[in-house]
Every structure is written in C-alpha cells, then in structure tokens.
PyMOL CGO cylinders between C-alpha atoms (Angstrom):
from pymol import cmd
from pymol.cgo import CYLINDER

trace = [
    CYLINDER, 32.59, -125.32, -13.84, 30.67, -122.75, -15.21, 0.3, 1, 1, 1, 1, 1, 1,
    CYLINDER, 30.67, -122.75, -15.21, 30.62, -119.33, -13.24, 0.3, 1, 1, 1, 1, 1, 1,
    CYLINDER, 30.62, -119.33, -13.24, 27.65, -118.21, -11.91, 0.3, 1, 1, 1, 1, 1, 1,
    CYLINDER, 27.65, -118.21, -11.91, 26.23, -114.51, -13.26, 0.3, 1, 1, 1, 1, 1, 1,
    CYLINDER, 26.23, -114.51, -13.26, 22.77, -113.08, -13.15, 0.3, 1, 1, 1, 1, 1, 1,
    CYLINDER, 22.77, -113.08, -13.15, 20.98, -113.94, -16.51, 0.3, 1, 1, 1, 1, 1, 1,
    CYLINDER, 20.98, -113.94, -16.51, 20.25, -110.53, -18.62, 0.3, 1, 1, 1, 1, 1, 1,
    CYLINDER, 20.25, -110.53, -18.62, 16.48, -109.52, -17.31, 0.3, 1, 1, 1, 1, 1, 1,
    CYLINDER, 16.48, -109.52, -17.31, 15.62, -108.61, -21.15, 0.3, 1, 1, 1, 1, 1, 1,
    CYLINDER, 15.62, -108.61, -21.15, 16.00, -112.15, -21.87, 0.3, 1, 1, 1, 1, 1, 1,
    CYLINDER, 16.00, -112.15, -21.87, 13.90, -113.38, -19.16, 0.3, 1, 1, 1, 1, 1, 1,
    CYLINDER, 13.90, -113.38, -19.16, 10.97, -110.71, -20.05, 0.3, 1, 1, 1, 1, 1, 1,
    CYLINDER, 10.97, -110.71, -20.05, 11.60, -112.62, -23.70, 0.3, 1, 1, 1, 1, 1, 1,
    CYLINDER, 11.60, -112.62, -23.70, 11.12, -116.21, -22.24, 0.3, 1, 1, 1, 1, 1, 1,
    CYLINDER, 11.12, -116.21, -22.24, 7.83, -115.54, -19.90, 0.3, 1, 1, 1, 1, 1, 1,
    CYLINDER, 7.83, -115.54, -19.90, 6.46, -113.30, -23.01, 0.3, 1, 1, 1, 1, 1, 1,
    CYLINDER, 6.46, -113.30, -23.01, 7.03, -116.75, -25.11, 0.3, 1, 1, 1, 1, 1, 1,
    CYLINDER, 7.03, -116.75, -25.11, 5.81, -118.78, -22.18, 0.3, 1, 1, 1, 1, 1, 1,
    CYLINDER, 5.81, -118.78, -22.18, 3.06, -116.83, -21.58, 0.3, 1, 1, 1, 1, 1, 1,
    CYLINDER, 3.06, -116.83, -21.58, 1.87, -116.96, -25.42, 0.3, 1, 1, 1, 1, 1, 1,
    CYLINDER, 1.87, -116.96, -25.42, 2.08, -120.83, -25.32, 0.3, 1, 1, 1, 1, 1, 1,
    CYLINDER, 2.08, -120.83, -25.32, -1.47, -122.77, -26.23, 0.3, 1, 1, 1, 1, 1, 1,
    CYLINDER, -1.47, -122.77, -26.23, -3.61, -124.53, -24.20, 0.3, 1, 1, 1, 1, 1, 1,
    CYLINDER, -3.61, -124.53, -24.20, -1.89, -128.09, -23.97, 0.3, 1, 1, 1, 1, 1, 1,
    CYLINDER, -1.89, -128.09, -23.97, -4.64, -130.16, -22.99, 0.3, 1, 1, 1, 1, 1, 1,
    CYLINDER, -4.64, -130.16, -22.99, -6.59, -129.08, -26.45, 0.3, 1, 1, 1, 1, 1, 1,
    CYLINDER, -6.59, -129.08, -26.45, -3.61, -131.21, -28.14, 0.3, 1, 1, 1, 1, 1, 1,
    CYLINDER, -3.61, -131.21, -28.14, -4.74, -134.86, -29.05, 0.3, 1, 1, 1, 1, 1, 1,
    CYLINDER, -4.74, -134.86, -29.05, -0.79, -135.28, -28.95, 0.3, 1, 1, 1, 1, 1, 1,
    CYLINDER, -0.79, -135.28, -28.95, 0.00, -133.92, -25.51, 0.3, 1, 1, 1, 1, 1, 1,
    CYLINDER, 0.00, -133.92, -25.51, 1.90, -137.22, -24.21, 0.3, 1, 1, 1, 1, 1, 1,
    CYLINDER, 1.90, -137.22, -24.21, 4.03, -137.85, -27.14, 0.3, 1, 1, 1, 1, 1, 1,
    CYLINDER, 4.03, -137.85, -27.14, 4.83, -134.04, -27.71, 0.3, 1, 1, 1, 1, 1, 1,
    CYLINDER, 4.83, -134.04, -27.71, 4.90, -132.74, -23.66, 0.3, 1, 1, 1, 1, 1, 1,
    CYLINDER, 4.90, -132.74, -23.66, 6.18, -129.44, -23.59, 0.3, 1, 1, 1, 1, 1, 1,
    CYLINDER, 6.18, -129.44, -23.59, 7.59, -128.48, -19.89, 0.3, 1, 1, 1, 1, 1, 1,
    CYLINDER, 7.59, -128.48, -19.89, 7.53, -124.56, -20.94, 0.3, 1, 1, 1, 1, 1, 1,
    CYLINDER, 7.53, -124.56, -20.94, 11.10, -124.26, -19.36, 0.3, 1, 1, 1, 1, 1, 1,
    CYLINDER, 11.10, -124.26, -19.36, 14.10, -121.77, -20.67, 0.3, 1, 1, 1, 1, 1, 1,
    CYLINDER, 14.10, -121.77, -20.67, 17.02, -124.37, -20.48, 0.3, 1, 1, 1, 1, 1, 1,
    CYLINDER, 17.02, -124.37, -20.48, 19.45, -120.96, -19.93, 0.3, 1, 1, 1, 1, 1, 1,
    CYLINDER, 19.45, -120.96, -19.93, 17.32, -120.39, -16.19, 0.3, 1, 1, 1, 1, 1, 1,
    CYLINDER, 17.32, -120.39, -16.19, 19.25, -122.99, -14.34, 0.3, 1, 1, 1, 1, 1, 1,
    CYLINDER, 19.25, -122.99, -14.34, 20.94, -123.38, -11.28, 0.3, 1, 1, 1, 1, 1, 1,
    CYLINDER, 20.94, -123.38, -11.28, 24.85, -123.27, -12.81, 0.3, 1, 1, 1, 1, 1, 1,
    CYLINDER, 24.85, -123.27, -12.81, 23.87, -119.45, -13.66, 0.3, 1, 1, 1, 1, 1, 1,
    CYLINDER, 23.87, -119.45, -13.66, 21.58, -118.51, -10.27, 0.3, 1, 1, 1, 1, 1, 1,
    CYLINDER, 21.58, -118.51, -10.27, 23.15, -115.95, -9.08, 0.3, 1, 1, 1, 1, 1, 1,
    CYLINDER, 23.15, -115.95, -9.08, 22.75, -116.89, -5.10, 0.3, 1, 1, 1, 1, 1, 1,
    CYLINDER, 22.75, -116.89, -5.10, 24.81, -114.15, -3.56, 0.3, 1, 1, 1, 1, 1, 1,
    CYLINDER, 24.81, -114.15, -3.56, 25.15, -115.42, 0.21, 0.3, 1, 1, 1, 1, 1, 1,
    CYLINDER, 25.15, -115.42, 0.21, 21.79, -114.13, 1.00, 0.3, 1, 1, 1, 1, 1, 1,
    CYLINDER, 21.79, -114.13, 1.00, 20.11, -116.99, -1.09, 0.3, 1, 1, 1, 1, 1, 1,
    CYLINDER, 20.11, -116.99, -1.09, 22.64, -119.88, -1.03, 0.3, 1, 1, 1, 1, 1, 1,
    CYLINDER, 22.64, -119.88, -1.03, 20.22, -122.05, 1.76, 0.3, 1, 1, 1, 1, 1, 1,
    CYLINDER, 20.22, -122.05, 1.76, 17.06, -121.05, -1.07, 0.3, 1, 1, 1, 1, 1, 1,
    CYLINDER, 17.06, -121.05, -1.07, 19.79, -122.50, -3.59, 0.3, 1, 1, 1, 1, 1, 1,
    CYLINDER, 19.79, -122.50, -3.59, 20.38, -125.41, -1.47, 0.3, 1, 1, 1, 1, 1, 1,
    CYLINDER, 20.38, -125.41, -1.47, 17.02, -126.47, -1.14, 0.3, 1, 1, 1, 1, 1, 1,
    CYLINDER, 17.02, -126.47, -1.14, 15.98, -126.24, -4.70, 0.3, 1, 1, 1, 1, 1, 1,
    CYLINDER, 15.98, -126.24, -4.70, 18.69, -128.68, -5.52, 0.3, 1, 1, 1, 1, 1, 1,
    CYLINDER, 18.69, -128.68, -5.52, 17.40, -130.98, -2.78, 0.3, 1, 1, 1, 1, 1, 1,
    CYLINDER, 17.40, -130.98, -2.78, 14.12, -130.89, -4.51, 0.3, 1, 1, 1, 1, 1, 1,
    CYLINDER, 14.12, -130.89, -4.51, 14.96, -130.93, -7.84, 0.3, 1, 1, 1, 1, 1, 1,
    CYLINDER, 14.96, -130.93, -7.84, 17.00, -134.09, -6.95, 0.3, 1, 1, 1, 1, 1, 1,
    CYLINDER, 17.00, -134.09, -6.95, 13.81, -135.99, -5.16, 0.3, 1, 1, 1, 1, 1, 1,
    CYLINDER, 13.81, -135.99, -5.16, 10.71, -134.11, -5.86, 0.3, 1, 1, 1, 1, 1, 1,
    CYLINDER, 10.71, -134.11, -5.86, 7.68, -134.93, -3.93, 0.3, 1, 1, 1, 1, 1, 1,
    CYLINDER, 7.68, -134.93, -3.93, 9.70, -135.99, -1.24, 0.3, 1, 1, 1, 1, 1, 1,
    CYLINDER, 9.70, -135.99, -1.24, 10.45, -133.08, 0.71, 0.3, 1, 1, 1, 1, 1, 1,
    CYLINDER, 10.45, -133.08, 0.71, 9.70, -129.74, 1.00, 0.3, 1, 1, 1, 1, 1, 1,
    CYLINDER, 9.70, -129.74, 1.00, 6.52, -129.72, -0.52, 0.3, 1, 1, 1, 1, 1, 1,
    CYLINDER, 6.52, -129.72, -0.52, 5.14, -127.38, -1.31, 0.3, 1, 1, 1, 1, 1, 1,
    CYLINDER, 5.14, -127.38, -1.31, 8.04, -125.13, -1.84, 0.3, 1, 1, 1, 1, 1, 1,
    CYLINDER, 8.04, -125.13, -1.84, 6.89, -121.75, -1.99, 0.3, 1, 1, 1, 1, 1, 1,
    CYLINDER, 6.89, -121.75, -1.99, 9.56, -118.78, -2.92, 0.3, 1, 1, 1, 1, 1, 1,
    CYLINDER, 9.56, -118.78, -2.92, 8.33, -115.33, -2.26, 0.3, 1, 1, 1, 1, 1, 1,
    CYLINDER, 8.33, -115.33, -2.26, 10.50, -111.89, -2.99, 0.3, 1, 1, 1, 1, 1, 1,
    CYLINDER, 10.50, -111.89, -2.99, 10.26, -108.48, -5.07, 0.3, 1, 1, 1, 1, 1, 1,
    CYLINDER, 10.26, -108.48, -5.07, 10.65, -108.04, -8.66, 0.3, 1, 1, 1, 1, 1, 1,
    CYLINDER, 10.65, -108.04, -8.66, 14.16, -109.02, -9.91, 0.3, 1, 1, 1, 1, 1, 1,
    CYLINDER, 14.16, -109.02, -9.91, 15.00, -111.55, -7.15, 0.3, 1, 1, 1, 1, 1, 1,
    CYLINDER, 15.00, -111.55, -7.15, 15.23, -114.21, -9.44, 0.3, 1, 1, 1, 1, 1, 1,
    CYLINDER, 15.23, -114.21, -9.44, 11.72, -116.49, -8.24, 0.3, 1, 1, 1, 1, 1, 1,
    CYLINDER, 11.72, -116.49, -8.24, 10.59, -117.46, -11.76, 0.3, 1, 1, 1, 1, 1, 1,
    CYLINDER, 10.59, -117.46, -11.76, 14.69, -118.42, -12.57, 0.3, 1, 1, 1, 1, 1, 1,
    CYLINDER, 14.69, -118.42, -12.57, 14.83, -120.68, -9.13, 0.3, 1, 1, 1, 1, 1, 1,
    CYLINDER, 14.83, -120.68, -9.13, 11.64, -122.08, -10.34, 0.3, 1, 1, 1, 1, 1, 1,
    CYLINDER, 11.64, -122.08, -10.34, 12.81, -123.11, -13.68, 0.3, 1, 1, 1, 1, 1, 1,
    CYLINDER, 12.81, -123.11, -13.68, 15.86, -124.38, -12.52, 0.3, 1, 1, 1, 1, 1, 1,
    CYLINDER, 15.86, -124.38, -12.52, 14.47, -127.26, -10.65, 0.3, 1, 1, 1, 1, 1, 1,
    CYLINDER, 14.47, -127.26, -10.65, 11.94, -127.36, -13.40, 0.3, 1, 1, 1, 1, 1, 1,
    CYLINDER, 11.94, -127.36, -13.40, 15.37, -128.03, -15.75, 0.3, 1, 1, 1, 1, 1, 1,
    CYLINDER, 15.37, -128.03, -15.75, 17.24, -129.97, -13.03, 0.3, 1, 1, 1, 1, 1, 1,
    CYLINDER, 17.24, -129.97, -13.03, 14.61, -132.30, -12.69, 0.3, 1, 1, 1, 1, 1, 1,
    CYLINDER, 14.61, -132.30, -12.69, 13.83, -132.82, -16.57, 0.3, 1, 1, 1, 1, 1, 1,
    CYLINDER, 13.83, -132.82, -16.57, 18.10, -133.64, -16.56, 0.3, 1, 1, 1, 1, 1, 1,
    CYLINDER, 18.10, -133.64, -16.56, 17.78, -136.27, -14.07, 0.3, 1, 1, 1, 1, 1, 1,
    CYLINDER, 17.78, -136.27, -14.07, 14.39, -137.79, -14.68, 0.3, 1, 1, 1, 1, 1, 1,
    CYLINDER, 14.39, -137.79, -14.68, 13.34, -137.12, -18.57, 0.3, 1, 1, 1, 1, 1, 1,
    CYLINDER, 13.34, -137.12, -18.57, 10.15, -139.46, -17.81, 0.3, 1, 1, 1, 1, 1, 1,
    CYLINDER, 10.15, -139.46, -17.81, 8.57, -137.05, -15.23, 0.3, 1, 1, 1, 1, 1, 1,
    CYLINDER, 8.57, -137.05, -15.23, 5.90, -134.65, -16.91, 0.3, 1, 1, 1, 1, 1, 1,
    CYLINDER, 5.90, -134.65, -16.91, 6.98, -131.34, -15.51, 0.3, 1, 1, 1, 1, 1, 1,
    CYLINDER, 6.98, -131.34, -15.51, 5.21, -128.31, -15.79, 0.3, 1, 1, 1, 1, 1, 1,
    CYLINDER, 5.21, -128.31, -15.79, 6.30, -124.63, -15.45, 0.3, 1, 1, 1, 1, 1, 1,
    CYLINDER, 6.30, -124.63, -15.45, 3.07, -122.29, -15.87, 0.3, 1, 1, 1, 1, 1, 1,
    CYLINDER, 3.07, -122.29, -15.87, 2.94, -118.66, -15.18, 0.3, 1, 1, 1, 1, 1, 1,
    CYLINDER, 2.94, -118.66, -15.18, -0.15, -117.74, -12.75, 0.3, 1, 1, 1, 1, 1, 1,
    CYLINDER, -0.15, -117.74, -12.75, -1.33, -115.52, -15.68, 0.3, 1, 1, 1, 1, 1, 1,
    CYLINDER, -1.33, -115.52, -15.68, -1.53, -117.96, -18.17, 0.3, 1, 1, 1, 1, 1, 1,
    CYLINDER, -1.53, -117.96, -18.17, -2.87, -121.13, -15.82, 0.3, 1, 1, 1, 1, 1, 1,
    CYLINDER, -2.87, -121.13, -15.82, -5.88, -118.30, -15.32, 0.3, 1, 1, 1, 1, 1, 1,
    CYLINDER, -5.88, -118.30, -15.32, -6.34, -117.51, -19.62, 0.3, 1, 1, 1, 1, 1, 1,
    CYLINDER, -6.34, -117.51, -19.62, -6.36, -121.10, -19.78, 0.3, 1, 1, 1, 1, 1, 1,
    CYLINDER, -6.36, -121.10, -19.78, -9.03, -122.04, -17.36, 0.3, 1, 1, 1, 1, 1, 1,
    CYLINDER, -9.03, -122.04, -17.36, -11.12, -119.43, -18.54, 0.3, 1, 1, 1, 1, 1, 1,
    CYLINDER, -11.12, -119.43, -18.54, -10.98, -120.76, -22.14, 0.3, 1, 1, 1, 1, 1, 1,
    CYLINDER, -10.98, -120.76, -22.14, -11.72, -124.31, -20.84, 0.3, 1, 1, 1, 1, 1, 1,
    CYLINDER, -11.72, -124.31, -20.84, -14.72, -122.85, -19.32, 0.3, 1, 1, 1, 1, 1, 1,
    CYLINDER, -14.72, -122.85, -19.32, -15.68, -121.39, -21.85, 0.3, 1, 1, 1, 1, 1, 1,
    CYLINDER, -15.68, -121.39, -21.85, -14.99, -124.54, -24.32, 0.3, 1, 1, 1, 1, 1, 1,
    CYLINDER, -14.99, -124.54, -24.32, -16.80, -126.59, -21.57, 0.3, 1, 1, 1, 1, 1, 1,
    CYLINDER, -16.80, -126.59, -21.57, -13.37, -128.71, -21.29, 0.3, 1, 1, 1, 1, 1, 1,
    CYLINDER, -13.37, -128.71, -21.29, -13.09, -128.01, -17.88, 0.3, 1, 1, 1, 1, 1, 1,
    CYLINDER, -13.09, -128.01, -17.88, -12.68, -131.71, -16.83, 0.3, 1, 1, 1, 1, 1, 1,
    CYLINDER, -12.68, -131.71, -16.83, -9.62, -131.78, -19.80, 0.3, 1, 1, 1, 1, 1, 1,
    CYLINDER, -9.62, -131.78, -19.80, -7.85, -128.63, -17.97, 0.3, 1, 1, 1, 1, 1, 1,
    CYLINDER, -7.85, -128.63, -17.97, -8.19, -130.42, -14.12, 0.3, 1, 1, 1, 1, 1, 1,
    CYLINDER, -8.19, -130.42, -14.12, -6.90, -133.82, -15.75, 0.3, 1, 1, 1, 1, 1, 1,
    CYLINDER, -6.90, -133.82, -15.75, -4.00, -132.56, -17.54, 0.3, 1, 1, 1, 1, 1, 1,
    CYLINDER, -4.00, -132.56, -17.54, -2.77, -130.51, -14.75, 0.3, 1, 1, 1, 1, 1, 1,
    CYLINDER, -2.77, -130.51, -14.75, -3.57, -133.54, -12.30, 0.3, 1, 1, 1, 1, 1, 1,
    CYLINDER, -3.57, -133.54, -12.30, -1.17, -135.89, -14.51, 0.3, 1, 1, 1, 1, 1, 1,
    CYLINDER, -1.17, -135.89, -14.51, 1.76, -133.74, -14.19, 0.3, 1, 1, 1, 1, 1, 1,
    CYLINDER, 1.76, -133.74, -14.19, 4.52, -134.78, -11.75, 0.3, 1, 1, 1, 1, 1, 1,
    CYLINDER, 4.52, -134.78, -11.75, 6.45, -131.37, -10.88, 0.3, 1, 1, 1, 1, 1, 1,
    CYLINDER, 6.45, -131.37, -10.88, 4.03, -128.11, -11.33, 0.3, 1, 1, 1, 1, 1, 1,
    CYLINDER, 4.03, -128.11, -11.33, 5.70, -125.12, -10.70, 0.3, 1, 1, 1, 1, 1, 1,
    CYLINDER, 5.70, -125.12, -10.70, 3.01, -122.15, -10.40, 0.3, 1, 1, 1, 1, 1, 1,
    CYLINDER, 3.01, -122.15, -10.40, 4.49, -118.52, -11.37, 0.3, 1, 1, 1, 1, 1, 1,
    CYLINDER, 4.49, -118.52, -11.37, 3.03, -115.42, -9.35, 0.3, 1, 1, 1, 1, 1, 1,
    CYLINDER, 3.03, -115.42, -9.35, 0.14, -117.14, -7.73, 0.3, 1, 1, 1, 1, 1, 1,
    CYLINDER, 0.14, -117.14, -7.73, -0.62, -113.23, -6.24, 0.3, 1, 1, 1, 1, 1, 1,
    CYLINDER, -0.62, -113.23, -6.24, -1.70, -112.57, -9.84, 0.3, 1, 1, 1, 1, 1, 1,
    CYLINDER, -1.70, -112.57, -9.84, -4.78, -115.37, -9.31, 0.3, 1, 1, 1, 1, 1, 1,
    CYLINDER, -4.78, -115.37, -9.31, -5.65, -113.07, -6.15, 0.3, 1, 1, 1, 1, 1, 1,
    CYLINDER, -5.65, -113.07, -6.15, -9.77, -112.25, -6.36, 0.3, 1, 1, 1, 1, 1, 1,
    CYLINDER, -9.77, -112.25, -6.36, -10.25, -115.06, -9.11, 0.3, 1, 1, 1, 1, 1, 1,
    CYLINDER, -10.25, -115.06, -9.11, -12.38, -117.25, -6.87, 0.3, 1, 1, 1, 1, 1, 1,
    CYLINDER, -12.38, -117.25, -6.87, -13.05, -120.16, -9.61, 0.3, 1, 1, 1, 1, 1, 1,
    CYLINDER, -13.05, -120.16, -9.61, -9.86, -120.38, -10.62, 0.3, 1, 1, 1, 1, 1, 1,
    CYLINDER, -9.86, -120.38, -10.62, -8.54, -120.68, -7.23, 0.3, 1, 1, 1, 1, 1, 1,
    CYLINDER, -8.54, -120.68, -7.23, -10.80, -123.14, -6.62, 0.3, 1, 1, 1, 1, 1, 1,
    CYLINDER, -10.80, -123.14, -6.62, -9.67, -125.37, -9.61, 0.3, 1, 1, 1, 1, 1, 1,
    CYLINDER, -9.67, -125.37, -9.61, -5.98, -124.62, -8.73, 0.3, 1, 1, 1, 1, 1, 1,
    CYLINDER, -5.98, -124.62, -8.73, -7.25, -126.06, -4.84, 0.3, 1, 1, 1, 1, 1, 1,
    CYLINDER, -7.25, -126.06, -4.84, -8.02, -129.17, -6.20, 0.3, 1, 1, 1, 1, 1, 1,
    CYLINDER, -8.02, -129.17, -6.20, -5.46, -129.98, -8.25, 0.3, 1, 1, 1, 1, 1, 1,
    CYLINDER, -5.46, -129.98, -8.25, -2.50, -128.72, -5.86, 0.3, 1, 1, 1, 1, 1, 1,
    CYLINDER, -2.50, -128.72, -5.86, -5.22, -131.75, -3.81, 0.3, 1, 1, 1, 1, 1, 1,
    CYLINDER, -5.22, -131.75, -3.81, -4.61, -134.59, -5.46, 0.3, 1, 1, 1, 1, 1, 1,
    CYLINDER, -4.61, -134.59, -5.46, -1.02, -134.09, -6.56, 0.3, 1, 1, 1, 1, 1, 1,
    CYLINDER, -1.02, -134.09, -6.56, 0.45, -133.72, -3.25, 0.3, 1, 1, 1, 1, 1, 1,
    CYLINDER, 0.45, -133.72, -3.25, -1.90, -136.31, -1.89, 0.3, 1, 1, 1, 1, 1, 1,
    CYLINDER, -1.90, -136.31, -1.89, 0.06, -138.58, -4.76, 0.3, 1, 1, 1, 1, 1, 1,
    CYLINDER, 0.06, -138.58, -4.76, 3.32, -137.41, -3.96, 0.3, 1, 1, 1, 1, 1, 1,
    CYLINDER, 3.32, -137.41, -3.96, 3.83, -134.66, -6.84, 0.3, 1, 1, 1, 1, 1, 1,
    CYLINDER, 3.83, -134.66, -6.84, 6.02, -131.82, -6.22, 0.3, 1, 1, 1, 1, 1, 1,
    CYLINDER, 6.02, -131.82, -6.22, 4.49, -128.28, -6.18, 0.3, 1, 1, 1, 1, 1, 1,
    CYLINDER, 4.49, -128.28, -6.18, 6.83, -125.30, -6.63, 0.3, 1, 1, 1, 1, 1, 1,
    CYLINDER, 6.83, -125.30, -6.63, 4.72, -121.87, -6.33, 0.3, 1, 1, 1, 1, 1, 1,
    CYLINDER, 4.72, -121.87, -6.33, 6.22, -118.29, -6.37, 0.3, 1, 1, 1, 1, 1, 1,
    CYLINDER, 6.22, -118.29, -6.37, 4.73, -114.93, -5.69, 0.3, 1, 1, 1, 1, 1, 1,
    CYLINDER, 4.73, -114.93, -5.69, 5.83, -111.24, -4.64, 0.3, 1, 1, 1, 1, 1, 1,
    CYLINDER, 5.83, -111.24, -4.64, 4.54, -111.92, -0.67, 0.3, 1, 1, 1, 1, 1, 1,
    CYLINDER, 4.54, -111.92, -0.67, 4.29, -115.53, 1.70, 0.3, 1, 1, 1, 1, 1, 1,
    CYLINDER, 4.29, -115.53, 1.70, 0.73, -116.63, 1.76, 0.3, 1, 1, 1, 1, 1, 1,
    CYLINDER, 0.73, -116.63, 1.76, -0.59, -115.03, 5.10, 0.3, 1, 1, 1, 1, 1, 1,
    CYLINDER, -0.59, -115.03, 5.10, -0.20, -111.28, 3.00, 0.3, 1, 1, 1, 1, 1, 1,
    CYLINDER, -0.20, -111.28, 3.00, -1.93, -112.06, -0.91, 0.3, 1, 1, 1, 1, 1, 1,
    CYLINDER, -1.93, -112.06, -0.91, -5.29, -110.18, -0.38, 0.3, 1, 1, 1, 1, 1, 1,
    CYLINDER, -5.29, -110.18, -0.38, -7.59, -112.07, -2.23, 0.3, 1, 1, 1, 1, 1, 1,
    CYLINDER, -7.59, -112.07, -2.23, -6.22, -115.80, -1.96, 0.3, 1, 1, 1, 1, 1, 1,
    CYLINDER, -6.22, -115.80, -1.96, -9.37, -118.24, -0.55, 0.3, 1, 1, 1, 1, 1, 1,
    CYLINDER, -9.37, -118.24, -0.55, -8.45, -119.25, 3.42, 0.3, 1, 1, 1, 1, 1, 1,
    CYLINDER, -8.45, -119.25, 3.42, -8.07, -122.68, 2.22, 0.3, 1, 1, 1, 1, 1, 1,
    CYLINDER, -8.07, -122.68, 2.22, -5.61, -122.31, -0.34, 0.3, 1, 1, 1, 1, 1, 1,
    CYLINDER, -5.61, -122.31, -0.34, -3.44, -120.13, 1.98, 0.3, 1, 1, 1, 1, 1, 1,
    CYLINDER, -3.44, -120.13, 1.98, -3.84, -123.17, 4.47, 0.3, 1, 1, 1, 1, 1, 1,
    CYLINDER, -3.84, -123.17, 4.47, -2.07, -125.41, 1.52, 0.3, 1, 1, 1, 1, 1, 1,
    CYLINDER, -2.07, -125.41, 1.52, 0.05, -123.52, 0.09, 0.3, 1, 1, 1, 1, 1, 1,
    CYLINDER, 0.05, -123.52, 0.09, 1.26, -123.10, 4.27, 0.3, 1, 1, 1, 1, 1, 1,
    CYLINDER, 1.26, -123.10, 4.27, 1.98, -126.86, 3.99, 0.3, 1, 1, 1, 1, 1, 1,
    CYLINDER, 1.98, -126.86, 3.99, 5.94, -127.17, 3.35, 0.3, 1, 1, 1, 1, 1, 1,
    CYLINDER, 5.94, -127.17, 3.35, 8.23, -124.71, 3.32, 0.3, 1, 1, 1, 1, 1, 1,
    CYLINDER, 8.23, -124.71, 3.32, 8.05, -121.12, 2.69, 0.3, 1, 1, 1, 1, 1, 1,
    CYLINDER, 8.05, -121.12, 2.69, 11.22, -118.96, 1.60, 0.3, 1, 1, 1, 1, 1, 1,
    CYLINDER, 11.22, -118.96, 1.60, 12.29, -115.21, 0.95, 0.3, 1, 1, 1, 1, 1, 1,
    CYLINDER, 12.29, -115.21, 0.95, 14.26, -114.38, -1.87, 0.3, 1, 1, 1, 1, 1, 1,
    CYLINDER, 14.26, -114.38, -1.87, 16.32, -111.22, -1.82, 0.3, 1, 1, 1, 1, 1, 1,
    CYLINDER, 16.32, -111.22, -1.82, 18.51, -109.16, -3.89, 0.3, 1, 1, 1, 1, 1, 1,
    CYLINDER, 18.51, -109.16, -3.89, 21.49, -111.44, -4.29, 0.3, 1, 1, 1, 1, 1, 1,
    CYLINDER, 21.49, -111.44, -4.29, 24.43, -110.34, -2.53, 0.3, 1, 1, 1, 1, 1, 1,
]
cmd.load_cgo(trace, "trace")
C-alpha cells in the first residue's frame, strides 16, 4: 500500500495554474466524446495526508466518492490555506472517475466557473454554460468565497447546484470559511449550500 505524504504545494500551485488556464468546455462541438474532468490524477486519497485531525473528513469523502449523490450532499469542506480542500476535492473527483468512468465529473475552480460565465455572457451562450454544467454528474466547486459579491454568477451557480441535486448529482464545494461567514454569498445560496454536510479541515496532524 502506498504511504500516505503531503503532495509538494509547488506542484499543486502548477495543477490549479493549468486548471485554471483550461477553455471554456461547452464552446467544444466535441465535449461528450472528449470530456475533460480537469482532475490531477497525483491529488488522491492514497497520498491525503489525513493526520488524525482529518481522518472522519477522509472517511466521508470515500463514502461519497463510492456513491455520489447519495449521501452527504452537498459536501462542503471549509479550512485555511494549505489544509489540503482542493486535494480532498480531487480525490473523490479521481475516486469516482476509477469506479464509474461513465459519470461526467467536473472539478472547476470558483475563479474560473466565474471567467467562464462572464465570457458566455458576453458570447450570449449563456443557455450553453447552464446546460453543460447541468449535465454533469459530480461538480466539485473550488473556493466558492472567491464568487463572494458576484451576484449573477451566483445566481447561475443557484440554479444549477438546483437541478443537479434535485436529480441526484453530487456537489462537492470548498472554501476558506462554512457558509454562515462568506460576506457576499446571496441568503439563498448559503441556505443550499447548508443542505448536507459541512466540514473543517485543519492542519493535518
């Protein structure tokens, strides 16, 4: 069994810079056949470094990863810088992609969700961005704090964490503080994203 270390933070910068540079999917005419899940196969769960303080955190991810959409959901992991969010994220993003390669899943960095929609706007494919992200089976959302004050975007994030937990999607969504504390986040969206189950990451131990 492989040992469990924490993954070198340079590389991780390297893998959400690369993330974070990807295209807008849904301009693709090829975006079943080619589906790109954005995830760093080396952020999985073999190399999460838990420490004791984050095995139940650990625990749980498995549990989803092994039946999204059926519990837990949302699953919303909050900590400070360095805790290892965006690597729990992608490793159910991974784990799930291992044991279901037919499930569209999606890892998308908060930053990058917003660039997008405001291109879409702009492009007037609006109804493209809200269908693509509506077809997808396990979104995990990256730093949702950093959508804080964008009202529109919120509002098309609102309807499409809607519909995909109303059809039994999983929703993974990370961020530096739980809900009730991002200044900025619309009432409503707070009052999903309160839904399933909130947890703290800390410093592994």
């Amino acid at each position: 069994m492989q040992s469990k270390h924490p993954i070198n933070s340079d590389e991780n910068q390297r893998a959400a810079k690369i993330l974070n540079q990807a295209p807008s999917p849904f301009d693709s005419p090829s975006v079943v056949q080619d589906w790109n899940p954005n995830l760093n196969n080396k952020l999985n769960f073999n190399n999460f470094f838990e420490g004791s303080s984050n095995e139940i955190a650990r625990s749980i991810s498995l549990k989803i990863a092994e039946e999204p959409g059926k519990k837990f959901n949302p699953f919303f992991i909050y900590g400070h810088s360095g805790v290892g969010k965006t690597h729990l994220g992608q490793a159910i993003g991974n784990r799930v992609v291992e044991l279901y390669p037919q499930k569209k899943v999606l890892y998308i960095s908060a930053h990058l969700f917003e660039v997008q929609f405001t291109d879409a706007r702009k492009k007037n494919t609006h109804n493209e961005f809200v269908h693509f992200y509506q077809d997808v089976d396990v979104l995990i959302l990256d730093d949702i704090n950093e959508l804080a004050g964008k009202e529109k975007t919120q509002q098309a994030y609102f309807h499409i964490f809607n519909h995909l937990r109303l059809i039994g999607k999983q929703l993974v969504i990370t961020a530096d503080k739980p809900p009730m504390d991002i200044q900025g986040l619309d009432v409503r969206l707070i009052s999903r994203l309160k839904w399933g189950l909130t947890m703290e990451l800390q410093k592994g131990y």
